[in-house]
C-alpha positions in Angstrom: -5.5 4.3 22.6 -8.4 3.1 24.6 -10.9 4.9 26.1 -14.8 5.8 27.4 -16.1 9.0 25.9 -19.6 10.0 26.8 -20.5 13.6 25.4 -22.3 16.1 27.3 -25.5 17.7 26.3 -26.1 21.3 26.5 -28.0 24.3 25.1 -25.0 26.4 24.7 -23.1 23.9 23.4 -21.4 24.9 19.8 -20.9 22.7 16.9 -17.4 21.6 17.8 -16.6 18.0 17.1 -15.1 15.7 20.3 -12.6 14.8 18.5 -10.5 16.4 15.4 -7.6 15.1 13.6 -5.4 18.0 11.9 -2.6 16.3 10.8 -0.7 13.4 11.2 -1.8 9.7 12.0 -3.9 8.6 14.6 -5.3 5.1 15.8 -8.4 4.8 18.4 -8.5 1.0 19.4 -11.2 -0.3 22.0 -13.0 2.8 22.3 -16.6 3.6 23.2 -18.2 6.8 22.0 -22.1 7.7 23.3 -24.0 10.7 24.7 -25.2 11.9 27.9 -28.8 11.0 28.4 -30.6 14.2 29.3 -34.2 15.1 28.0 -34.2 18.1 25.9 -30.9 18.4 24.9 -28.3 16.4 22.5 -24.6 15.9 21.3 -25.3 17.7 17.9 -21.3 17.4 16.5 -19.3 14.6 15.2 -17.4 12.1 17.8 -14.0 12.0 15.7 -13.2 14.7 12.7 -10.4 13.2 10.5 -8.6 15.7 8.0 -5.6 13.4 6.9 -6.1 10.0 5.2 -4.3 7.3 7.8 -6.0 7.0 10.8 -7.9 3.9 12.3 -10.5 3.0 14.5 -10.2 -0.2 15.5 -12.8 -2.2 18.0 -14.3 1.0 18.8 -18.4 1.5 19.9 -20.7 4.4 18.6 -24.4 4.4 20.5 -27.0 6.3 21.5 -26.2 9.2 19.7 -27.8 12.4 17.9 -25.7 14.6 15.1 -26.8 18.1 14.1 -26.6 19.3 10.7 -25.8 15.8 9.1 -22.4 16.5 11.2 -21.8 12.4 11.1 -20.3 10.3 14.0 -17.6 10.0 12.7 -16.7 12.9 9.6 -13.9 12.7 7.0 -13.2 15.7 5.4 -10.6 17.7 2.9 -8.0 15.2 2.7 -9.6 12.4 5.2 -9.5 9.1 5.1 -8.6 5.6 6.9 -9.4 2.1 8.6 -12.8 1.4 10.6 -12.3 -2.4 11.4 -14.6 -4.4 13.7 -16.5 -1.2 14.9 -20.4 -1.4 16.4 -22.8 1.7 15.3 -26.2 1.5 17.0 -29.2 3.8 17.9 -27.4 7.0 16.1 -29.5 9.6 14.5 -28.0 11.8 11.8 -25.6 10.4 9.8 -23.2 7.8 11.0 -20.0 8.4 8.7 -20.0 11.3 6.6 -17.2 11.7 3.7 -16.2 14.3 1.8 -13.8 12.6 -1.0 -12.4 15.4 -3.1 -8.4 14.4 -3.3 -6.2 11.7 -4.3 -5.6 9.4 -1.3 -8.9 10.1 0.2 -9.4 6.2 0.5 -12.1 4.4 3.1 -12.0 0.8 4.3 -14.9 -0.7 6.3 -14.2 -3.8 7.2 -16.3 -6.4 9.5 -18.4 -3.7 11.0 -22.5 -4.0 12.2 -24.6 -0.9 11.7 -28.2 -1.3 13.0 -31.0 0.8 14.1 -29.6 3.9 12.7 -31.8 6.5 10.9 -30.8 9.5 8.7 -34.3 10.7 7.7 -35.5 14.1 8.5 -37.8 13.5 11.3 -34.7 11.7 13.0 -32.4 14.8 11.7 -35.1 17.5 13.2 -34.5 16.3 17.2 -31.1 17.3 16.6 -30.6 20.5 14.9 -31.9 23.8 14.9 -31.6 26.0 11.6 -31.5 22.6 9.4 -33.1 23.3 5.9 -34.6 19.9 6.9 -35.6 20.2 9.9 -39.7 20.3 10.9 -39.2 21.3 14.3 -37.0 23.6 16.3 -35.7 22.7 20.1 -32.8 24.3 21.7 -29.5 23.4 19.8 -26.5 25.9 18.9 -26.8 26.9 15.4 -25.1 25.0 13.0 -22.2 25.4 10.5 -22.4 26.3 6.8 -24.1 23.6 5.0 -21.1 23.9 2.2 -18.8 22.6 4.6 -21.6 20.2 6.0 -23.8 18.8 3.5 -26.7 17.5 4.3 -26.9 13.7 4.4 -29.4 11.4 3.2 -27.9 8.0 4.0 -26.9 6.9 7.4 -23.5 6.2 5.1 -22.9 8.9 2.9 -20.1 9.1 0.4 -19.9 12.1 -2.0 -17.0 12.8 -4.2 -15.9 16.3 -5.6 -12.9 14.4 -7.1 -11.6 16.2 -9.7 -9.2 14.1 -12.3 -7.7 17.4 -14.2 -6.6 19.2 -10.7 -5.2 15.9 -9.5 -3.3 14.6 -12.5 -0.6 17.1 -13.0 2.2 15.3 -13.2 1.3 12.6 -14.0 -0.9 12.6 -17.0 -2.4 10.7 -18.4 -2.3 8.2 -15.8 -5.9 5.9 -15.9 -8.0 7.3 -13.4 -8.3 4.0 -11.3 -4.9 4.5 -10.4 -5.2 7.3 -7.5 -9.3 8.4 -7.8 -10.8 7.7 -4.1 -11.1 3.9 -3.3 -14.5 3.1 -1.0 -14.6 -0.5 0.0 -17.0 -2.3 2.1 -16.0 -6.1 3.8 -18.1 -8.3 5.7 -20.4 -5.7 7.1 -23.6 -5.9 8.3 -26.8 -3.5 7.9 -29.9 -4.0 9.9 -32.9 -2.2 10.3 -31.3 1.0 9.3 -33.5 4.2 7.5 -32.5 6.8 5.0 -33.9 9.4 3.1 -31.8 8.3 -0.4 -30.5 5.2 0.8 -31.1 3.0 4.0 -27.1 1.9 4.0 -24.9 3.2 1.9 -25.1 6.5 -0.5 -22.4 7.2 -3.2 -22.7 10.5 -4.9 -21.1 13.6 -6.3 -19.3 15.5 -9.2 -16.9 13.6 -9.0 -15.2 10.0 -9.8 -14.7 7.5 -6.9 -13.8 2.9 -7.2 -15.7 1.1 -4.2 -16.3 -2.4 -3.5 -18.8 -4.3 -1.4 -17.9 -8.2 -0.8 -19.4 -10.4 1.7 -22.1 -8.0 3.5 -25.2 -8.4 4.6 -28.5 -6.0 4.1 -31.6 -6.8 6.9 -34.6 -4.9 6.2 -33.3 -1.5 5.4 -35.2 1.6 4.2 -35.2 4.7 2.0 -38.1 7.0 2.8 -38.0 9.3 -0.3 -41.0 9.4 -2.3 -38.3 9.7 -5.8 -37.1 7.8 -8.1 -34.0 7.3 -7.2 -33.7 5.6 -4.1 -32.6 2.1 -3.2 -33.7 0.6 0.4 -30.0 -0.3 1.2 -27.2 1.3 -1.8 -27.7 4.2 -3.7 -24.9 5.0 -6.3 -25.5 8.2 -7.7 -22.4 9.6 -9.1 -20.4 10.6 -12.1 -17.4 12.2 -13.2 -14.5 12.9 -15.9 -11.6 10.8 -16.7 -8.2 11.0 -18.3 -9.6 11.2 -21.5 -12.6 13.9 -20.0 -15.3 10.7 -21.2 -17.5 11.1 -18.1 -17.7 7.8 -16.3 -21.2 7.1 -14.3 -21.2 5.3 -11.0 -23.9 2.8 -12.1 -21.9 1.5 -15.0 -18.7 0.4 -12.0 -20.9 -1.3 -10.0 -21.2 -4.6 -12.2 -18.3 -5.7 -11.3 -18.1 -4.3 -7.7 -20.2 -6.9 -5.7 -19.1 -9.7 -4.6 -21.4 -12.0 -2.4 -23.8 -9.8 -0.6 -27.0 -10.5 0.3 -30.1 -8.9 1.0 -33.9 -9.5 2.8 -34.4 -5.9 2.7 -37.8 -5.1 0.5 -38.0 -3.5 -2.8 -35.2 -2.1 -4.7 -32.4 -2.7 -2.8 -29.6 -1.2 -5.1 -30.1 1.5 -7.5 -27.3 3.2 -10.0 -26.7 6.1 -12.1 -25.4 4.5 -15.7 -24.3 5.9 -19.1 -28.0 4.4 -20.3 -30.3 5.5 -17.2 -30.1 8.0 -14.2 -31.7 5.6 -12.3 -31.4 1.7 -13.1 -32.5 -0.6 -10.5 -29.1 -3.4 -9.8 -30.6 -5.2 -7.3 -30.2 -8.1 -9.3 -25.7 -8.0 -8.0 -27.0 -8.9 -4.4 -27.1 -12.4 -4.6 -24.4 -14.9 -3.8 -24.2 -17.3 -6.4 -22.8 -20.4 -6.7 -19.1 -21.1 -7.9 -18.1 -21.3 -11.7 -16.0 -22.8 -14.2 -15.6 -21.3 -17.7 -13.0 -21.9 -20.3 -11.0 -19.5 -22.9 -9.4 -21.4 -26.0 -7.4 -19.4 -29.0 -10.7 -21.6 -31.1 -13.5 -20.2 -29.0 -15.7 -17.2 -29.1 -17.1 -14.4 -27.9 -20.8 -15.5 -26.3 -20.3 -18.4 -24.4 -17.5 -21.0 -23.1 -15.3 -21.1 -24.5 -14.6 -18.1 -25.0 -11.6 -16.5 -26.7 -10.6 -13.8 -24.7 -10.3 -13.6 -21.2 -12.4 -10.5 -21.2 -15.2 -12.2 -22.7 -15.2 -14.7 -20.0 -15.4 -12.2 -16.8 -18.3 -10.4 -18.5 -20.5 -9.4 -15.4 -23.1 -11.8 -16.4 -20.8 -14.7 -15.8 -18.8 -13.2 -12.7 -21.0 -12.0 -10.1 -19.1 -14.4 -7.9 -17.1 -13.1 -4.7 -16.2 -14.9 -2.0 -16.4 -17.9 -0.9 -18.0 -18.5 -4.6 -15.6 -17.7 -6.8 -15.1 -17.9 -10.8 -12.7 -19.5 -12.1 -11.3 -19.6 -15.6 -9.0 -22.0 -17.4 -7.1 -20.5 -19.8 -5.8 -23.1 -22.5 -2.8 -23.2 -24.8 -1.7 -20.1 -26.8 -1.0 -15.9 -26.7 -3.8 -14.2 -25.0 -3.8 -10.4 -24.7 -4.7 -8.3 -21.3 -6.7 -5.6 -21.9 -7.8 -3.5 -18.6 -9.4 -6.1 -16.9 -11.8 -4.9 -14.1 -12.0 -7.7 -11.4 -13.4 -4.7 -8.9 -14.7 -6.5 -5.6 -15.2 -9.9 -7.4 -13.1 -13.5 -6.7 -11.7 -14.8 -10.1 -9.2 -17.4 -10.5 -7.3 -17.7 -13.6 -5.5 -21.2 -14.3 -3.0 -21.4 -17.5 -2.1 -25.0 -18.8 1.7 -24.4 -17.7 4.4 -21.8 -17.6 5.3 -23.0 -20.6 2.0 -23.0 -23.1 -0.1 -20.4 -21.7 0.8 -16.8 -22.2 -0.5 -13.3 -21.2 0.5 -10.6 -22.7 0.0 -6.3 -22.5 -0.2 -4.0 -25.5 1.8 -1.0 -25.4 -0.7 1.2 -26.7 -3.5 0.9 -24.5 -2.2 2.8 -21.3 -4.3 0.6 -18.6 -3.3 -2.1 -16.4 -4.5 -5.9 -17.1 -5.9 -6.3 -13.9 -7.3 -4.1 -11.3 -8.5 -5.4 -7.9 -10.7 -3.5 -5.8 -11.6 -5.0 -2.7 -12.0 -8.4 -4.1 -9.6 -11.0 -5.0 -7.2 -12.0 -7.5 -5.7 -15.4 -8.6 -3.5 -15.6 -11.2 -1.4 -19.2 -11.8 0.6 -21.2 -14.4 1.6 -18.5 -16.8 4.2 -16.3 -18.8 3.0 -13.0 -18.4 4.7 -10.4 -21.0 4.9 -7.2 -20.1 5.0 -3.9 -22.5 6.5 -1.0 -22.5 4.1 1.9 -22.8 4.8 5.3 -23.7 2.4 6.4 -20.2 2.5 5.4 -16.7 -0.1 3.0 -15.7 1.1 2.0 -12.1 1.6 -1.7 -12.8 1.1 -4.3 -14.7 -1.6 -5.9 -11.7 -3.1 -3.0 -9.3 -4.5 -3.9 -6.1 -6.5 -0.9 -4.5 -9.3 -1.2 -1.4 -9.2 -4.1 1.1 -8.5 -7.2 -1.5 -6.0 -9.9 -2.0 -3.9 -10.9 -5.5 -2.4 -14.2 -5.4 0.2 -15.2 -7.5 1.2 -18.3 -8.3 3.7 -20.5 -10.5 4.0 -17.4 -12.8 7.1 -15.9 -15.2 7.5 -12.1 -15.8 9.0 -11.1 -18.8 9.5 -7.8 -20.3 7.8 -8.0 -23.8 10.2 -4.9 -24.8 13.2 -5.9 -23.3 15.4 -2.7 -25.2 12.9 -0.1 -23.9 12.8 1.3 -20.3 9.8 0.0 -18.6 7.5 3.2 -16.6 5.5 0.6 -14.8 5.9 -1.8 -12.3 4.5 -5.5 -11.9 2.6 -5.6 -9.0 1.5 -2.2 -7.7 -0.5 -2.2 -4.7 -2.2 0.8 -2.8 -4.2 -1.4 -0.8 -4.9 -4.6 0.4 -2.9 -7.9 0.4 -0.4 -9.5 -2.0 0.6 -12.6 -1.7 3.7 -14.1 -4.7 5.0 -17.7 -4.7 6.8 -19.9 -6.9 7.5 -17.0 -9.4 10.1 -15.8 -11.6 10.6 -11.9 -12.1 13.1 -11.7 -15.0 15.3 -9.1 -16.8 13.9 -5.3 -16.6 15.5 -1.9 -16.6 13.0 0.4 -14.9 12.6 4.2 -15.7 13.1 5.4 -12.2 14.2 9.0 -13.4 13.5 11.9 -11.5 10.6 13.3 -13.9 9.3 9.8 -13.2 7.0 11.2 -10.7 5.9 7.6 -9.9 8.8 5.0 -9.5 8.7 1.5 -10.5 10.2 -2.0 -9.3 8.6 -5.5 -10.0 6.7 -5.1 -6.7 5.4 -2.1 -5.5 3.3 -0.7 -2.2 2.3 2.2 -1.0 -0.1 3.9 1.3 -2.6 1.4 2.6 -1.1 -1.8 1.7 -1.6 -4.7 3.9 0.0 -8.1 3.9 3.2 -8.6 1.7 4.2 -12.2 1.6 6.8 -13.9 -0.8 7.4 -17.3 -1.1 9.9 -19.5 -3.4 10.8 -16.6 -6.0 13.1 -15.1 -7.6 14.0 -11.7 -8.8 17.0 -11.3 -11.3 18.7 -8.4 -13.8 16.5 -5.9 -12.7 17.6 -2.2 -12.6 15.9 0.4 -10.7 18.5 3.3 -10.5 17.2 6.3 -12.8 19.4 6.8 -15.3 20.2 10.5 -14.2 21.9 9.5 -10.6 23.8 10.7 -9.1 22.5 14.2 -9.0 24.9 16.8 -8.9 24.9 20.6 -8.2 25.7 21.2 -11.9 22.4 19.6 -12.5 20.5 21.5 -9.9 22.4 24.4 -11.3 21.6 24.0 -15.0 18.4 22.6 -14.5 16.9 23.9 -11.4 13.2 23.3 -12.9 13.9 19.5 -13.1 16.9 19.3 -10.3 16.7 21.7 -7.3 15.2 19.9 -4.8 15.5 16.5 -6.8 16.6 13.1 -5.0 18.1 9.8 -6.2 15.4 7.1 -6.1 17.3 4.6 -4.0 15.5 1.9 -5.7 14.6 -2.0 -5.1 13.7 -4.6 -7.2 10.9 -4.7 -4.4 9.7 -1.5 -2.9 8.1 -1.6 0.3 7.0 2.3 -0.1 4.6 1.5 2.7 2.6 -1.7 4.2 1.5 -3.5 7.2 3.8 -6.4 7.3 6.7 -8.2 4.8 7.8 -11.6 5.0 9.8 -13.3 2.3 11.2 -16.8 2.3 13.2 -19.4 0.4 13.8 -16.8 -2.3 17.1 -15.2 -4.4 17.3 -11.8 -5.3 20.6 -11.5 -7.3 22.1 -9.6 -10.4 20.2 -6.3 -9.8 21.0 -2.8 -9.3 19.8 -0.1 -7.9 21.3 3.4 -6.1 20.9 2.3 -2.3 19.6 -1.0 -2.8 19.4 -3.4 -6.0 17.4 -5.7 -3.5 14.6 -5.0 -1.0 14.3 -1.6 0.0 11.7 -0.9 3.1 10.6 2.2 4.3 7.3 1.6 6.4 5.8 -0.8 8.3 3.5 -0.9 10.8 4.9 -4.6 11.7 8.1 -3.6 12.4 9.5 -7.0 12.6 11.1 -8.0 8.9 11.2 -11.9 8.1 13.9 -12.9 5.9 13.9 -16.7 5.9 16.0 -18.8 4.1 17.0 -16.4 1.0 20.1 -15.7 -1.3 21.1 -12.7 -1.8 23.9 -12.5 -5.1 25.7 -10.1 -7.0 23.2 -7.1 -6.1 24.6 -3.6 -6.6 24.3 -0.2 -5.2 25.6 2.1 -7.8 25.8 4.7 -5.2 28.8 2.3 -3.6 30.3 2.6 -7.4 30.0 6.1 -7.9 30.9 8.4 -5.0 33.9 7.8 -3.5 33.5 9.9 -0.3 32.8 7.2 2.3 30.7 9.7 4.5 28.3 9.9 1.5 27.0 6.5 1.3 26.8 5.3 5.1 22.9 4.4 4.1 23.6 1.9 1.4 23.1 -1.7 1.1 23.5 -3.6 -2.0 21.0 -6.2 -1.1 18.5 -4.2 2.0 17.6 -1.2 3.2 16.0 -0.8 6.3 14.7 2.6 6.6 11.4 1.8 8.7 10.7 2.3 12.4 12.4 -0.7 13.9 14.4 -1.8 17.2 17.7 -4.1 16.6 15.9 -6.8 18.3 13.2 -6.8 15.1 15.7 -6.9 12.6 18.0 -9.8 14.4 15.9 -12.1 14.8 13.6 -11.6 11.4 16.5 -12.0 9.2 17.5 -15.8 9.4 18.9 -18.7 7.2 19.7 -16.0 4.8 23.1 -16.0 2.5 24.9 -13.1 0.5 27.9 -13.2 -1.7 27.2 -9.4 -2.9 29.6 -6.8 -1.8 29.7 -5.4 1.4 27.5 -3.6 2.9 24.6 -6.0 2.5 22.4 -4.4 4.8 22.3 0.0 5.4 20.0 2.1 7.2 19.3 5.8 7.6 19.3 5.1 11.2 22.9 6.0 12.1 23.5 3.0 14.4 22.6 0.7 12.0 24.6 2.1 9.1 27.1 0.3 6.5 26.5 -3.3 7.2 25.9 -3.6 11.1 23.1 -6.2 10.6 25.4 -8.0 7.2 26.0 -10.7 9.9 22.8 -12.3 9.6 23.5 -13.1 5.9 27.2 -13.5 6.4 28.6 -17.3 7.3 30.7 -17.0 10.1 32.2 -18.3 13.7 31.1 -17.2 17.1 34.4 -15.1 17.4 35.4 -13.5 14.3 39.2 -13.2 14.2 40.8 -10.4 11.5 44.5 -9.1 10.8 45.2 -5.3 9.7 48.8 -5.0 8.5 50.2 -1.6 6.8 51.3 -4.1 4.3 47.9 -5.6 3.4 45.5 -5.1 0.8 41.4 -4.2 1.4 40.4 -4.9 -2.2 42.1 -8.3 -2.3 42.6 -9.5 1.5 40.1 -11.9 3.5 41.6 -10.8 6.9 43.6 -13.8 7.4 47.2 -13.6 9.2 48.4 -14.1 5.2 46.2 -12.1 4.0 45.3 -8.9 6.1 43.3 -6.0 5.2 45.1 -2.7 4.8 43.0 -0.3 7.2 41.5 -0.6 10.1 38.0 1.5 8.8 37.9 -0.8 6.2 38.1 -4.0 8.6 35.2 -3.3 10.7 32.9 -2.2 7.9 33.4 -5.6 6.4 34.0 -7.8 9.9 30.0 -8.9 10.8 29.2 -8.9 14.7 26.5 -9.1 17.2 26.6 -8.9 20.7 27.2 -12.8 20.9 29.5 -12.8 17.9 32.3 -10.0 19.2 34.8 -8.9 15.9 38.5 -8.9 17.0 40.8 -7.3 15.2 44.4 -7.7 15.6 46.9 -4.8 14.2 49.9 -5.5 12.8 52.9 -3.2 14.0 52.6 0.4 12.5 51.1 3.6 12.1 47.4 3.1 10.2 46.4 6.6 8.7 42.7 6.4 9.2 40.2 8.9 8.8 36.8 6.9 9.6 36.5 3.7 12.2 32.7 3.6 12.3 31.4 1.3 14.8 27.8 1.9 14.7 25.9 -1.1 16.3 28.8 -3.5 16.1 30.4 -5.2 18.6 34.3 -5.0 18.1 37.4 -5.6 20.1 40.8 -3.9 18.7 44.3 -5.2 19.3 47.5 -3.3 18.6 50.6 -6.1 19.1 53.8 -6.7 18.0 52.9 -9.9 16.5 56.0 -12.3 16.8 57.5 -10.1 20.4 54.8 -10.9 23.2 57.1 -10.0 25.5 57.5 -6.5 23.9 54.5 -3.6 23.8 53.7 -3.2 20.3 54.5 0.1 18.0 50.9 0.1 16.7 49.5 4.0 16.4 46.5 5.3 14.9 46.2 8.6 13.1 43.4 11.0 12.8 43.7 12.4 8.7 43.2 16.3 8.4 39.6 14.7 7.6 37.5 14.7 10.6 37.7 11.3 12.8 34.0 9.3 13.2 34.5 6.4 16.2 
């Protein structure tokens, strides 16, 4: 929404934010937020108040502003989190965005924003507030709220984490940390002329563990006015906390790899972190943006310089403080190279293998990590077999993208190194940011998609905050993603009503589009995989509702729940090669799904949306004529008949599940002369014409009758 909010000041007015988000998703686009000039008296609350993790503000202004009590601008608290993209903060006093980061999901994205002449120090705090701890002087303000719901900031950005790995992991231990601890990721953002007690910018600290990224920003004269140690004119990172092994991980010690071109005229220190070594190590050193570079990892080389021979030797920090545009790029020779938890953070790395056919990545089973994890800054991964193994542990997937980053991948052959053993982690799992796959092969793989398998797997995964989802020229073959223990029944809930009561079947996908922006996939076959809904794509958010399917095959893909239950009414949602289960209108789905074929079974394409059920959308894979002409005879046969004259199908439910339609392609359906025992005709969305004749006798009005079975009758 888009509107003009200017707060009123008064000296009765009680520390009650503008605007507070309870629950739910909300989205502020081209919005301005300032005060009400009046001497004497300010807006001491926050603008917005978000208590849920998905909202946005998009475009938006915040100016001229004063905030009580560090209350920021704009506050994030208990399970808050979201977007701020292409938003202005100017002239505020008090803390601009405050966040309290305590549970999994709490994620923050800042991207393309300007903060300038903002100040956080105490003598900017004190015209604001009344009872602050900080305050010098005392005008006429309502009294403020408890400082343990309201910390007091010291950063005009201030970040501080409670997050607690042990309260957050059960069920899914041990599960690395990087996998759902809060993601804070700043992108092309400026900050000028801002002033902090701790920090001038940005402060990161806590109890607790949190991933962030900074990539292409920009630091202008900033300050920190504290007369300690451990300051830093524009970052301060000043955290630390326990992970799944309880080792406690230090803030300082993330940020080597977490910058990725930013620069800085501001004076002094301008980035200080809290490390395993010192509590207060100046890193100003990572705000530079250096030039692009070329290193090389041979099975022959070693471990201090190129060549090197592993690929973690060549994205040692020293080597990799590129981000983009300048970017570090590794060629990766001839050979078996192990991935080992390989940090890429906010940087840009490119990794080149000699061919599909030489070069070779592969995972150990017994170190429970992924090979890559992106945060914020950008992946590209080409001309490889990449071996995947089977670990005992969940680890997400085999390449994690979290924060406001990119993975490419390109020319590249998945393989499961432990083909007989059921994989617990997917290829590409993506919380964040973009993911782009072309020219790629993702081969044989029988997923553990159980229900104890609280996270589920497919060879492309995306949840939450994901962005972009592109595909391009791949394929996707023999890969299973039904858990073992579908269907559920109520002798399982009965038996096991610990594991079972309120279980459901994962409806699995070789790719799972849990949640993302936009999907487009072209000139790409998904065939020979299996799944209980879906063996193919299964979708279930977008904010794009649009779905482009250009120029793909669809083949042989099964949904076992099709197989298994009988009971037609049961499995109206299926589709052995897409589900649609997003918000959508028809219009979005017929004319994003084009140039597509399918020889799997019908229904190609099912819904939970009840007019789009059992294959009303299979005629945009299915080759057919403008009029679609089918016979029904009681004589025929609806496992072996096409619907020709010589052929007909046997019933007339069968027939227009399987006859495709649109509203310029109409199915007609001619009946033989009979009575047809039918117990569902769905129509759904389709577009269908019936006949009843006595074929043969024009002259004569047909004996064709329909019956309703004892069943009840769905038209």
């Amino acid at each position: 929404m888009s509107y003009a909010f200017e707060c009123a000041a008064s000296p009765d007015q009680l520390p009650i934010s503008l605007i507070a988000v309870y629950q739910g998703e909300a989205r502020f686009e081209d919005c301005t937020f300032t005060q009400e000039s009046k001497s004497g008296y300010y807006f001491s609350s926050s603008f917005v108040e978000f208590h849920r993790p998905r909202s946005s503000l998009l475009n938006c202004q915040f100016s001229n502003s004063y905030h009580s009590c560090s209350q920021p601008s704009v506050n994030y608290i208990e399970y808050g989190g979201g977007k701020i993209i292409n938003c202005q903060f100017s002239n505020i006093h008090g803390t601009v965005i405050g966040m309290q980061v305590e549970y999994e999901g709490c994620d923050l994205q800042v991207r393309n924003c300007a903060f300038s002449n903002c100040d956080s120090t105490e003598s900017s705090q004190s015209q604001s507030c009344q009872h602050c701890s900080s305050c010098s002087t005392q005008p006429t303000f309502a009294q403020c709220p408890p400082s343990s719901e309201y910390p007091t900031a010291t950063s005009i950005i201030t970040i501080t984490s409670t997050f607690d790995y042990q309260k957050q992991k059960v069920g899914f231990s041990p599960i690395p940390f990087q996998l759902f601890c809060p993601i804070i990721t700043f992108k092309e953002c400026q900050f000028k002329e801002n002033k902090g007690v701790n920090a001038g910018a940005v402060e990161l600290k806590g109890s607790g563990l949190m991933l962030f990224g900074f990539t292409q920003c920009q630091f202008t004269n900033n300050q920190a006015t504290s007369s300690g140690s451990s300051k830093a004119n524009d970052i301060l990172i000043d955290f630390e906390g326990k992970d799944e092994s309880l080792v406690t991980r230090y803030g300082g010690d993330f940020s080597l790899n977490s910058f990725g071109s930013c620069t800085s005229t501001s004076a002094g220190v301008q980035i200080v972190g809290k490390t395993s070594s010192q509590p207060s190590l100046d890193q100003s050193e990572l705000m530079l943006q250096s030039a692009s570079k070329t290193v090389d990892v041979t099975s022959t080389g070693g471990s201090a310089q190129t060549p090197y021979s592993k690929l973690e030797y060549a994205l040692q920090y020293k080597d990799s403080v590129q981000g983009f545009p300048s970017q570090l790029t590794i060629n990766v020779g001839v050979g078996i190279f192990q991935v080992i938890n390989n940090y890429i953070g906010g940087r840009d790395i490119k990794i080149i293998g000699k061919s599909i056919t030489e070069s070779q990545l592969q995972s150990i089973n017994t170190i429970i990590s992924p090979a890559f994890t992106v945060i914020g800054g950008n992946l590209n991964v080409q001309q490889f077999t990449i071996k995947q193994a089977s670990s005992p542990q969940q680890y997400g997937g085999l390449i994690v993208i979290r924060g406001d980053g990119l993975i490419q991948i390109d020319y590249i052959m998945f393989q499961q190194l432990d083909q007989w053993i059921d994989q617990r982690s997917s290829v590409i799992y993506s919380t964040a940011g973009d993911v782009s796959v072309s020219n790629s092969q993702f081969e044989q793989c029988v997923y553990k998609n159980d229900v104890q398998m609280k996270m589920k797997q497919a060879s492309i995964h995306t949840i939450d905050k994901s962005g972009i989802i592109t595909i391009t020229n791949s394929s996707f073959s023999q890969i299973t993603t039904v858990g073992s223990d579908s269907p559920i029944t109520q002798v399982m809930r009965t038996t096991n009503p610990l594991l079972y009561k309120d279980a459901v079947d994962f409806d699995g996908g070789t790719i799972f589009i849990e949640e993302a922006e936009q999907f487009t996939i072209t000139l790409s076959n998904i065939s020979n995989n299996q799944g209980w809904r879906t063996g193919g794509i299964n979708i279930r958010k977008l904010s794009v509702p649009k779905v482009t399917v250009n120029g793909c095959i669809f083949e042989r893909n099964i949904a076992k729940q099709n197989l298994v239950i009988t009971d037609i009414t049961h499995k109206m949602q299926l589709g052995n090669d897409i589900i649609l289960d997003h918000k959508f209108q028809g219009n979005d789905i017929a004319t994003g799904i084009t140039n597509s074929t399918a020889n799997s079974q019908y229904p190609h394409i099912g819904s939970i949306y009840q007019q789009y059920q059992y294959g009303v959308f299979d005629y945009l894979i299915t080759t057919q004529s403008v009029a679609e002409q089918v016979y029904v005879s009681i004589q025929g046969d609806d496992t072996n008949g096409d619907g020709t004259e010589e052929l007909p199908y046997r019933t007339v439910q069968n027939t227009v599940s399987v006859t495709p339609s649109s509203s310029s392609r109409i199915s007609q359906i001619s009946l033989y002369d009979g009575t047809y025992d039918e117990r569902e005709i769905l129509i759904g969305g389709r577009y269908v014409s019936i006949f009843g004749s006595s074929i043969g006798e024009p002259e004569v009005i047909g004996n064709t009758t329909l019956t309703q079975r004892p069943e009840n009758c769905i038209v």
